[in-house]
C-alpha positions in Angstrom: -14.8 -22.9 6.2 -15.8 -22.7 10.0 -18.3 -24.1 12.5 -19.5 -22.7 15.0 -21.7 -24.0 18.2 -24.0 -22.5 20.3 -25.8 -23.6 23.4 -28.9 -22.5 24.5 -30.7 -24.0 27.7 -34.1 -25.7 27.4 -36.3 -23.7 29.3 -39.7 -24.3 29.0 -42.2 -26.9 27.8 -43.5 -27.7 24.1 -46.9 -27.6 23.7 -48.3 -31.0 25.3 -44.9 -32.6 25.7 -43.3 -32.4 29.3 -39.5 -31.6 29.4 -36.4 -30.8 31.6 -34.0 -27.7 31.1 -31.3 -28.9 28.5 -28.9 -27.5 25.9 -30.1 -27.2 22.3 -27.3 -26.2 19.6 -27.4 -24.3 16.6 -25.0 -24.7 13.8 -23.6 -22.9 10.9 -21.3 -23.0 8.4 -19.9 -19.7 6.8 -17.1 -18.4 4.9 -14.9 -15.9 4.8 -15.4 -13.7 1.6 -13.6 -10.7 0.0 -15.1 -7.5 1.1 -14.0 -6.7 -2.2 -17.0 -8.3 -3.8 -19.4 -6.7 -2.3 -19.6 -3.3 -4.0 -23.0 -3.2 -4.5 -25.9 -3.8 -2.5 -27.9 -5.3 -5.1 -25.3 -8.1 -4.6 -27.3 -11.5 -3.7 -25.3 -14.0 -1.6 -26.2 -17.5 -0.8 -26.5 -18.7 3.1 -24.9 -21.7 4.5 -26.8 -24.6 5.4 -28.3 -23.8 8.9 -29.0 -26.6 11.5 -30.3 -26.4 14.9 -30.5 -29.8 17.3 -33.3 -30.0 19.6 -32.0 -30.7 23.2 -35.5 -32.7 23.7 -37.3 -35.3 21.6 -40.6 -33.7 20.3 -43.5 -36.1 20.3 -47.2 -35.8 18.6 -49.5 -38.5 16.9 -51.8 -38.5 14.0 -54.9 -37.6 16.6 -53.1 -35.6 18.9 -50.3 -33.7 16.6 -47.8 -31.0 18.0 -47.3 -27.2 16.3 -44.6 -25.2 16.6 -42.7 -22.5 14.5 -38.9 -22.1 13.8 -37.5 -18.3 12.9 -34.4 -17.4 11.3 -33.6 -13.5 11.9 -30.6 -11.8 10.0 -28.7 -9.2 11.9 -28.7 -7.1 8.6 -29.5 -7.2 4.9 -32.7 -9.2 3.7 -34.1 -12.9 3.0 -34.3 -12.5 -0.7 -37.3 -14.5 -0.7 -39.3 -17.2 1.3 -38.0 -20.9 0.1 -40.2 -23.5 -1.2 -41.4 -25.9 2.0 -38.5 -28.4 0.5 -36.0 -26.5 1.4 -36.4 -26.9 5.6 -36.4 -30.3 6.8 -36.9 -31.5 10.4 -34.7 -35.1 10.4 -34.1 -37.7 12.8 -30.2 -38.6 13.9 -30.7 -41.7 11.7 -32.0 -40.0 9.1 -35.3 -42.4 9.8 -37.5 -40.1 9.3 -38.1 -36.5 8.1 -40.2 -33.7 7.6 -41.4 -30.7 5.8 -42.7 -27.1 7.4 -46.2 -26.6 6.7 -45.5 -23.0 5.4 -43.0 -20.6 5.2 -43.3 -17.3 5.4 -41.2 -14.2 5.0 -41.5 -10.8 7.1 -43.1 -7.8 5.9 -39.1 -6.4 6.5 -37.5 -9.3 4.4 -35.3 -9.8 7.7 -36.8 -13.0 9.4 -38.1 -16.3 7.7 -40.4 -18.0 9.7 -41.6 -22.3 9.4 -44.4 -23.6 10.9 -44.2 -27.4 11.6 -47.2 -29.9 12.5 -45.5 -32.9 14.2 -47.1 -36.1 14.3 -44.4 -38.9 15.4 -41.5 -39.0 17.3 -38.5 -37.2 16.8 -35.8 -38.0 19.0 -33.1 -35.4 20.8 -30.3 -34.5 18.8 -33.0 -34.6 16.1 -32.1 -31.1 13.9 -33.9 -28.4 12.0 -31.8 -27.7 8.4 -32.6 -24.5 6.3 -31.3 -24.7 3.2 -31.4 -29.0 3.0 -33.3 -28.7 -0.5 -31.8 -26.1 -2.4 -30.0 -22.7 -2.2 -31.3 -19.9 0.5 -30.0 -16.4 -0.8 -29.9 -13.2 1.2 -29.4 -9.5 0.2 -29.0 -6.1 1.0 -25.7 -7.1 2.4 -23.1 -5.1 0.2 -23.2 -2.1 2.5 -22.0 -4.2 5.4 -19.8 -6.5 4.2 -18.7 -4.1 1.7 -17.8 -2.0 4.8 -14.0 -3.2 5.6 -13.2 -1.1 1.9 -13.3 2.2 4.2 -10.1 1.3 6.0 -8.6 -0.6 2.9 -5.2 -0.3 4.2 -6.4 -1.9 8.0 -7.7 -5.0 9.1 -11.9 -4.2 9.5 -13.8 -7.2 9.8 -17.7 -7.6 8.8 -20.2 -10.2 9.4 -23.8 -10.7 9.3 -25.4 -13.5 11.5 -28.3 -15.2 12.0 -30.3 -15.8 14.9 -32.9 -18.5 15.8 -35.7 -19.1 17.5 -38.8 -21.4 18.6 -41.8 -21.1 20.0 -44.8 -23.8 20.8 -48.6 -23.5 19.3 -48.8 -20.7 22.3 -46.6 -18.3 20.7 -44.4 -18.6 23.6 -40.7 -18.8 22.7 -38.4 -21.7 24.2 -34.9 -23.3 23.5 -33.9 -19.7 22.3 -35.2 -17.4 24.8 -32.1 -16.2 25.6 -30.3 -12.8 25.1 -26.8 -13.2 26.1 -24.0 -14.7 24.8 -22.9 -17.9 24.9 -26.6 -19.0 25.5 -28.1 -16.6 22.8 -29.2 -18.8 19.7 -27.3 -16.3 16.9 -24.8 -17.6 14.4 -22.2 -15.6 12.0 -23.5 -16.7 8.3 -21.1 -14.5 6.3 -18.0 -12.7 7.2 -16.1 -10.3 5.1 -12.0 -8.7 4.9 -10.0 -7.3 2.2 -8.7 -10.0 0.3 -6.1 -7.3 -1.7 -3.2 -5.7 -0.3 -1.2 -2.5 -2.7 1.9 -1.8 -0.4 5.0 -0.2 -1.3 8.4 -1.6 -0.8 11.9 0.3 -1.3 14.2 -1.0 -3.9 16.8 -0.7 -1.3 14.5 -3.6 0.6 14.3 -5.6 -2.1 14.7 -9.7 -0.9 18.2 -11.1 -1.4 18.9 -14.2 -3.3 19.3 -17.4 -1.0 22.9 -17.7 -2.5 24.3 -14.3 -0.6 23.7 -10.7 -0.2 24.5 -9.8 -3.9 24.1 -6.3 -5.0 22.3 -6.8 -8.0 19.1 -7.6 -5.9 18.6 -4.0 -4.9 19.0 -0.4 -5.6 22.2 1.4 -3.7 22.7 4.2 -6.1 23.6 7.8 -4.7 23.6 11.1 -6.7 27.2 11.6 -7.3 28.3 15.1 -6.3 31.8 14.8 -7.5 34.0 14.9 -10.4 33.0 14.3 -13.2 29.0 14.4 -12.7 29.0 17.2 -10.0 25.6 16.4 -8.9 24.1 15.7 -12.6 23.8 11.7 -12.2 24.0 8.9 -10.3 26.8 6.4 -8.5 27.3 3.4 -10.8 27.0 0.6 -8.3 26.4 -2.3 -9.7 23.2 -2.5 -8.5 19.9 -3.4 -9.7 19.6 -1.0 -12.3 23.2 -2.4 -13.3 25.8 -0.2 -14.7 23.3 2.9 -15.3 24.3 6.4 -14.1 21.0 7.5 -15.2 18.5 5.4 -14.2 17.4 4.2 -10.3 15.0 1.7 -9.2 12.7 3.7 -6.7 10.7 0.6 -5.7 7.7 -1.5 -6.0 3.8 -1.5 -5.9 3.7 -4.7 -4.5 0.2 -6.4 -4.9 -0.8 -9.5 -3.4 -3.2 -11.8 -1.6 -3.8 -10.6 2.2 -5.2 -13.7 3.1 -7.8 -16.5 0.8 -10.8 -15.0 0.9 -13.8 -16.0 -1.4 -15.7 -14.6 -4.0 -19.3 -14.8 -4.5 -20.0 -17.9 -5.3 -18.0 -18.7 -2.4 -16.1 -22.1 -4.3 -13.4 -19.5 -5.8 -10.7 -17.3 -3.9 -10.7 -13.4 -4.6 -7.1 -13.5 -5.8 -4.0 -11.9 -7.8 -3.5 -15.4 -8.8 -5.9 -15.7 -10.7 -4.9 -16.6 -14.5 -6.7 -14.2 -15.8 -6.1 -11.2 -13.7 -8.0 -7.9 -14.6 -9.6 -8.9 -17.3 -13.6 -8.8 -18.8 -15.8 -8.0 -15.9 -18.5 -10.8 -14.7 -17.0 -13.7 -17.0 -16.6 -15.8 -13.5 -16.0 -15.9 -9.9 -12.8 -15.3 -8.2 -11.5 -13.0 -10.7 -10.2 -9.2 -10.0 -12.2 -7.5 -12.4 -9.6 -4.8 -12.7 -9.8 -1.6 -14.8 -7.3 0.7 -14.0 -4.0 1.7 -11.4 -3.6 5.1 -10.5 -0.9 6.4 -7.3 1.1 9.3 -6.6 4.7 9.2 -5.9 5.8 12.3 -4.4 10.0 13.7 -3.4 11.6 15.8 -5.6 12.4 14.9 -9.0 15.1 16.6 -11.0 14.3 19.3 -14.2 13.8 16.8 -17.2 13.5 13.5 -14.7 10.7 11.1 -16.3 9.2 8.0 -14.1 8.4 4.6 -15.9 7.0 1.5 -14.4 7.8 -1.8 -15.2 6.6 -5.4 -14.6 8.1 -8.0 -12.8 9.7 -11.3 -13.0 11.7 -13.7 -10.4 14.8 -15.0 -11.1 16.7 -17.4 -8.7 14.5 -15.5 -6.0 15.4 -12.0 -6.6 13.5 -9.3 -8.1 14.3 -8.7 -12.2 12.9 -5.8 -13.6 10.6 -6.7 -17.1 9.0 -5.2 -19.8 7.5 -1.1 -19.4 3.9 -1.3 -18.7 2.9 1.7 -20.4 2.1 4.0 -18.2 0.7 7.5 -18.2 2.7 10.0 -15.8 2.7 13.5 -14.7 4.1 15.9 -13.0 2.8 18.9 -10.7 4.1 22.1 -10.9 7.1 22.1 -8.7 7.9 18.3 -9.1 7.4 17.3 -6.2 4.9 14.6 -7.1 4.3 12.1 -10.0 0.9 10.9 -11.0 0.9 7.6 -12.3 -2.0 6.0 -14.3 -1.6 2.0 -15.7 -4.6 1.2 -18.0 -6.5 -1.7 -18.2 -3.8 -3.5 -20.3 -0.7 -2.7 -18.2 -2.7 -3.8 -15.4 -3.1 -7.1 -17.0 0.8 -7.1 -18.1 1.5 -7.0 -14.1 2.9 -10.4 -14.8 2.3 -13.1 -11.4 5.9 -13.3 -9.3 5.9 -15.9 -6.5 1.8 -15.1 -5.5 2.6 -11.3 -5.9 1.8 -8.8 -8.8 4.7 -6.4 -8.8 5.3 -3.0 -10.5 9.0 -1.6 -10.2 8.9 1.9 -10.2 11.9 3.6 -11.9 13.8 7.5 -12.5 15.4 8.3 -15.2 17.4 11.5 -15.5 18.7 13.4 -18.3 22.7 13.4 -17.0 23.0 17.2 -17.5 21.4 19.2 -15.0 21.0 18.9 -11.4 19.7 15.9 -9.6 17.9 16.6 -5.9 18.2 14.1 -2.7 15.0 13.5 -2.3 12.5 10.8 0.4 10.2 9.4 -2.2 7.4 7.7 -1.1 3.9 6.1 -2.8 1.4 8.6 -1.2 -1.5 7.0 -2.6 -3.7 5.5 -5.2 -6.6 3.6 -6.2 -6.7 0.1 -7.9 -10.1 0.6 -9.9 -12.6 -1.9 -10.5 -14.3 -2.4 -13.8 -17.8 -0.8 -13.9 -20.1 -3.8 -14.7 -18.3 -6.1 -11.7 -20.0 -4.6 -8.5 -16.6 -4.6 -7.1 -14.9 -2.0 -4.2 -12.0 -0.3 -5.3 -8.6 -1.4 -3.4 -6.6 1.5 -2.0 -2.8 2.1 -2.7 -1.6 2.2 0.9 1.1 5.1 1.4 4.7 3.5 2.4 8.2 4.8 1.7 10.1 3.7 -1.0 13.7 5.0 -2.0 15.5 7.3 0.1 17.9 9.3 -2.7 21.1 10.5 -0.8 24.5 11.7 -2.1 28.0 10.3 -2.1 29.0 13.5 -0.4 28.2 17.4 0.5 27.2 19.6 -1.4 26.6 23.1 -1.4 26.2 26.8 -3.2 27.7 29.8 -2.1 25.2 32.3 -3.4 27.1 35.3 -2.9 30.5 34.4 -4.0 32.8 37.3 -5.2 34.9 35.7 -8.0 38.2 37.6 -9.1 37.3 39.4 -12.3 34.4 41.2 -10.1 36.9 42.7 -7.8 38.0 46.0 -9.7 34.3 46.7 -11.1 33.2 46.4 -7.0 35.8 48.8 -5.6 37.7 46.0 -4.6 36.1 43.8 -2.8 37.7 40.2 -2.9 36.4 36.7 -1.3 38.1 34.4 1.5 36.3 31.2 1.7 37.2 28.8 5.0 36.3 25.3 4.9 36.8 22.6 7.8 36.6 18.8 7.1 34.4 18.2 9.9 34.1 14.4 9.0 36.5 12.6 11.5 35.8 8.8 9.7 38.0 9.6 6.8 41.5 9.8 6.0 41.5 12.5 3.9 39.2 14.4 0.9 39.5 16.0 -1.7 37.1 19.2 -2.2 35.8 20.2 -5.6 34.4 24.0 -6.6 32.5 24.5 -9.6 31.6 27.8 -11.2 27.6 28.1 -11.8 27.4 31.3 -14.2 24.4 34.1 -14.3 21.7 31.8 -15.9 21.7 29.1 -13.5 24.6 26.6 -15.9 27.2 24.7 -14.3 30.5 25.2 -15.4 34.2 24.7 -15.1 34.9 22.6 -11.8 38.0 21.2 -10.0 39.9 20.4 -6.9 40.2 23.5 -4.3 41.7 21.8 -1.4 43.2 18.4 -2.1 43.6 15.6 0.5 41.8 17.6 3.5 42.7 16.1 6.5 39.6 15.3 9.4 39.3 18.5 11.5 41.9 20.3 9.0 41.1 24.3 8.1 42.2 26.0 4.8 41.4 29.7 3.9 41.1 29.9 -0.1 41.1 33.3 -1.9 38.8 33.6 -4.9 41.9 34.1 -7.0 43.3 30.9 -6.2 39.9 29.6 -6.9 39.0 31.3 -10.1 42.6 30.0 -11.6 41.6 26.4 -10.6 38.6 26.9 -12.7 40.1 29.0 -15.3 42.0 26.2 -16.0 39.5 23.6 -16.4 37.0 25.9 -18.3 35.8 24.3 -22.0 34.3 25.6 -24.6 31.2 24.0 -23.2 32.1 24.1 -19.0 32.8 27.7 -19.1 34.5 30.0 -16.2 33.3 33.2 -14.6 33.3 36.3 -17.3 32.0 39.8 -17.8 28.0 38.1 -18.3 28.3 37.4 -14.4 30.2 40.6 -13.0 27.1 42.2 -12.0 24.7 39.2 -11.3 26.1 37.6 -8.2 28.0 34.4 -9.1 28.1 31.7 -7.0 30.2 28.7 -6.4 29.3 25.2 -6.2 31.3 23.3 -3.3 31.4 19.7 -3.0 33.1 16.7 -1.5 33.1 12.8 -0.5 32.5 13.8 3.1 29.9 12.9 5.8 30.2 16.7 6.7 32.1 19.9 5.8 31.5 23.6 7.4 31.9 26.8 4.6 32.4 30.3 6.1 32.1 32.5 3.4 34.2 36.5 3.9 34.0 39.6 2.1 36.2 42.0 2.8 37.8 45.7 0.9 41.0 46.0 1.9 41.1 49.9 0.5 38.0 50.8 2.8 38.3 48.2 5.7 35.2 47.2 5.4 34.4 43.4 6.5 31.4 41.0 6.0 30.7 37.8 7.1 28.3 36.4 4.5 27.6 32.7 5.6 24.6 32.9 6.1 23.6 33.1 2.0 24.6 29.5 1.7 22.2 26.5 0.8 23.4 23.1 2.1 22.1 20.4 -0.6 22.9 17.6 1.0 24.0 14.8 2.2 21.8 12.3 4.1 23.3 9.1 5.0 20.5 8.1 7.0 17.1 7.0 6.4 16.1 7.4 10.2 16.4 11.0 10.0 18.0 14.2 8.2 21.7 14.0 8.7 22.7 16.9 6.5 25.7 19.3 7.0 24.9 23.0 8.0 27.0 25.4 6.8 28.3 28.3 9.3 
């Protein structure tokens, strides 16, 4: 709650009293309420008391009384109606004496009350004019404006409605107020409005620590592991949040809380996720989020079989657990590239209070068989929906990133390899592939190739090049190649064979490197001919920033 006051010079005489300029004050009290709540413009809102202290004492007797009216003028919305007489009071300082308008009446465009007042006594300066000293004073036709900061629901819009004053003697001419400027003009803020609700997203790899230490457990850290044995098919086990799982990543929160305390209605209640009974039954009481549903779009690329759950939260020595599944419904478009995620009513209300916030972990499970993407994920956007009976403005889910998805390494496919056992049907063409360890901050790696047949499986895999050295060049034939894999092939990891002689195999290459360079060379040693073919290769990764796209090219 706030007061405000505002000066206004005396400037010209009541009727049949003689005065000097002086400085009258008007005074208001108002709140700050939840833009939130005002979804409607039905919505009916009651005014703070209003007082305004005369700068000069106003004098009249029984057989010579004094006239003058007082006007209270909203900026926007409507008076809902014109209070009873009781409810305007012109009092002495000492509360000595007091009195009554003789009427009040309201403008034919609801937007200015006016009291007329018959003084017949003595009323000293500092003497004040109170709307609202005998009972409640509603307004209306506000929702539009206050209701107005939901258009930027991710910003900081302000909205207010004011009131300003004036009086004028039995003449009709206008004095104490007559002025049209600031800080002299007689207007008062009666109602101001904000969003009360923030939905932000936060990356698991941001999660807070625990005050005992940066432990890994308080956050995600997990990579897609391109080598042996997952080959790009699950994750690094790290220890991390979503402990020993190869499978499963925390991508983030939805993290819901209280912008700042701002009221409800009936302005004695915050608007607030900490309210006890958070989303549910619609107009049971004030200062309740009268939610109905959560819908928001995640978008990066998720893997072929990948499903997204969300779960609640709960804090444990100050770092974020994940809790129980909240149920939610999600899809996917047609390339995955974005998940659509809708929480009903009752996993709304399952969003379980954590330290003033309302949290909803966001998490990717893979299948541990087929290829897994690096991908930026971020919450695009979304809606926090309000039941339909409450009158309330929807809250919107404002966009953020959450978890960047890198790899432990490179990875890439050269789509035009040439194994061994397609040389004699070709005429004899045969494969060279030359790879340089580019990455200068290791001692040595080890680089993997792995066989992906006609129909898109992955199969046999193993070490090409052992122990590379930084800056170090080898030149592999695709014999030497094919009898690595030959030898690691399985019944269910299978090597190049007749099925892919005439489809174009290509070879998977992979290492724990910040950066490798693949040249890829055909050449037919009974014709001469010679191709360099490096330009068919697709670079899948790694990024090992989040800044910015750090990725090997391939040449």
């Amino acid at each position: 709650m706030k007061q405000k006051l505002l000066s206004a010079l005396l400037m010209s005489a009541f009727a049949g009293v003689a005065t000097t300029a002086s400085a009258g004050v008007i005074q208001a009290s108002y709140k700050n309420y939840a833009a939130e709540v005002f979804g409607s413009n039905a919505v009916v809102l009651t005014a703070p008391t209003i007082s305004y202290a005369l700068a000069t004492p106003l004098s009249g007797t029984a057989l010579n009384p004094n006239q003058f009216n007082i006007s209270w003028t909203l900026s926007d919305g409507e008076w809902a109606a014109a209070p009873a007489v009781g409810f305007i009071q012109l009092v002495r300082p000492d509360n000595s004496l007091s009195l009554n308008p003789d009427s009040v009446t309201l403008s034919t465009d609801k937007k200015t009350l006016t009291a007329a007042f018959t003084v017949a006594a003595n009323y000293t300066t500092s003497s004040q004019i109170v709307l609202g000293s005998g009972g409640a004073v509603q307004i209306t036709k506000i929702g539009d404006k206050l209701g107005a900061p939901a258009a930027n629901s991710c910003g900081n819009d302000e909205a207010s409605v004011s009131v300003t004053v004036k009086l004028a003697n039995a003449a009709g001419s206008e004095f104490e107020s007559n002025f049209a400027l600031a800080p002299l003009k007689n207007t008062e803020s009666i109602a101001r409005s904000a969003m009360a609700l923030s939905l932000t997203a936060l990356s698991s790899a941001k999660f807070p620590r625990t005050t005992g230490g940066s432990l890994a457990a308080d956050i995600e850290s997990a990579r897609v592991d391109v080598l042996n044995p997952s080959l790009g098919t699950k994750f690094t086990n790290d220890g991390d949040i979503t402990a020993a799982s190869t499978t499963t990543i925390n991508l983030g929160a939805l993290v819901i809380a209280d912008k700042s305390t701002l009221f409800d209605l009936g302005g004695s209640a915050a608007y607030s996720v900490t309210d006890a009974n958070w989303g549910v039954a619609a107009n049971v009481t004030t200062g309740r989020v009268e939610a109905s549903n959560l819908t928001f779009k995640v978008t990066g690329k998720f893997g072929a079989d990948g499903t997204v759950d969300v779960k609640a939260n709960t804090v444990v020595n100050g770092h974020y657990v994940v809790g129980a599944t909240v149920n939610p419904t999600v899809t996917f478009n047609a390339d995955r590239t974005e998940a659509t995620i809708t929480i009903a009513n009752a996993g709304v209300q399952a969003a379980t209070l954590s330290g003033g916030k309302r949290i909803l972990h966001i998490e990717y499970t893979v299948p541990g068989t087929k290829i897994v993407p690096v991908a930026q994920f971020k919450i695009a956007s979304g809606t926090l929906n309000k039941d339909s009976n409450a009158l309330e403005v929807a809250n919107s889910v404002c966009p953020g990133d959450i978890y960047t998805l890198v790899a432990n390494g490179v990875q890439l496919d050269v789509r035009n390899y040439i194994p061994a056992i397609v040389e004699a049907p070709s005429g004899g063409w045969k494969n060279v592939i030359r790879i340089i360890n580019t990455d200068e901050n290791q001692t040595s790696v080890d680089v993997i190739g792995q066989a992906i047949l006609r129909d898109g499986t992955l199969g046999a895999s193993g070490i090409i090049a052992a122990a590379m050295k930084p800056r170090e060049v080898r030149y592999l034939s695709a014999a030497s190649i094919d009898a690595v894999l030959n030898a690691a092939a399985t019944a269910t990891a299978k090597t190049f064979g007749a099925d892919d002689i005439a489809a174009n195999a290509r070879l998977r290459i992979s290492a724990a490197s910040a950066s490798i360079r693949v040249q890829n060379y055909h050449f037919n040693p009974a014709t001469g001919n010679y191709l360099e073919a490096s330009s068919a290769q697709g670079d899948e990764g790694p990024n090992y920033s989040a800044n910015g796209d750090t990725k090997a090219t391939n040449r």
